[in-house]
C-alpha positions in Angstrom: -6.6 24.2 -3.6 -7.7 21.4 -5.6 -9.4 18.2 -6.3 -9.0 14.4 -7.1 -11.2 12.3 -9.1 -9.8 9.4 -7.4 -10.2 9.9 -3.9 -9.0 6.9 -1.4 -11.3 4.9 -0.2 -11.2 1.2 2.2 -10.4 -0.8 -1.0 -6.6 -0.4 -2.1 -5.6 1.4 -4.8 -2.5 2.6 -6.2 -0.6 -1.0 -6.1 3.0 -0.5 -6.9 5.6 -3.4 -7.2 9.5 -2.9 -7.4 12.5 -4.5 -6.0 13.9 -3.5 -2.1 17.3 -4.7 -3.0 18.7 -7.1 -5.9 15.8 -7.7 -8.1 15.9 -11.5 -8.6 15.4 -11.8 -4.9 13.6 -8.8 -3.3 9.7 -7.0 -3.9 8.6 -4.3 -2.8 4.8 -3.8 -2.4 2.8 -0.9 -1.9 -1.0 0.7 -1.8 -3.0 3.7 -0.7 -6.0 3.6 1.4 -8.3 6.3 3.0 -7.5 6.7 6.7 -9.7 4.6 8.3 -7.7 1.7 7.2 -4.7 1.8 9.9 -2.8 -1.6 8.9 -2.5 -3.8 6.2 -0.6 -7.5 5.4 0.3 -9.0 2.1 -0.2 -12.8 1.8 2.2 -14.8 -0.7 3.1 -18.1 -1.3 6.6 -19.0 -2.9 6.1 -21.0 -6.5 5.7 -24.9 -6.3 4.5 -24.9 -2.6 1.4 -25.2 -0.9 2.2 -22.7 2.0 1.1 -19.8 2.2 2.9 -16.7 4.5 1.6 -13.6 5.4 3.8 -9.9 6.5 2.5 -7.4 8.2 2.6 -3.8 6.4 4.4 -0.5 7.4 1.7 1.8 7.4 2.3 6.2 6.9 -0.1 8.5 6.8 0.3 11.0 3.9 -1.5 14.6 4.4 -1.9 17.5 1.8 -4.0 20.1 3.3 -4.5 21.4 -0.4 -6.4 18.6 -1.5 -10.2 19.4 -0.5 -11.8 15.7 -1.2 -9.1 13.9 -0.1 -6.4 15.4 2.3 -5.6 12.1 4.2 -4.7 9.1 3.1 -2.1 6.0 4.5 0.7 4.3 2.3 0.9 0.9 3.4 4.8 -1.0 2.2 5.6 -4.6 2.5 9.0 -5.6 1.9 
């Protein structure tokens, strides 16, 4: 058993960009929240324009029963 000093909480954390496919045209987004966030949504707006779009996020639940502060948390991926 063991211990984080940076347990998840409602505020994301953790924010990781890479590519989904050829990287001049794909991203990849992705955060960590504690559990009782269940869904998430990145908003973007493409250069030189004035509208903004939003996607909705996959959202998984990641468990480790060895970690004592902090043994759920959800991975939330836009693509």
């Amino acid at each position: 058993f063991y211990r984080t000093d940076y347990p998840a909480s409602q505020a994301p954390d953790q924010i990781v960009l890479t590519w989904s496919g050829d990287p001049k045209t794909s991203q990849a987004i992705q955060w960590r929240t504690s559990e009782d966030v269940v869904s998430g949504q990145v908003r973007y707006r493409k250069s030189g324009t004035g509208t903004w779009s939003e996607v909705a996020a996959t959202t998984a639940k990641l468990e480790d029963p060895y970690l004592v502060n902090d043994p759920v948390v959800n991975r939330h991926t836009v693509v």
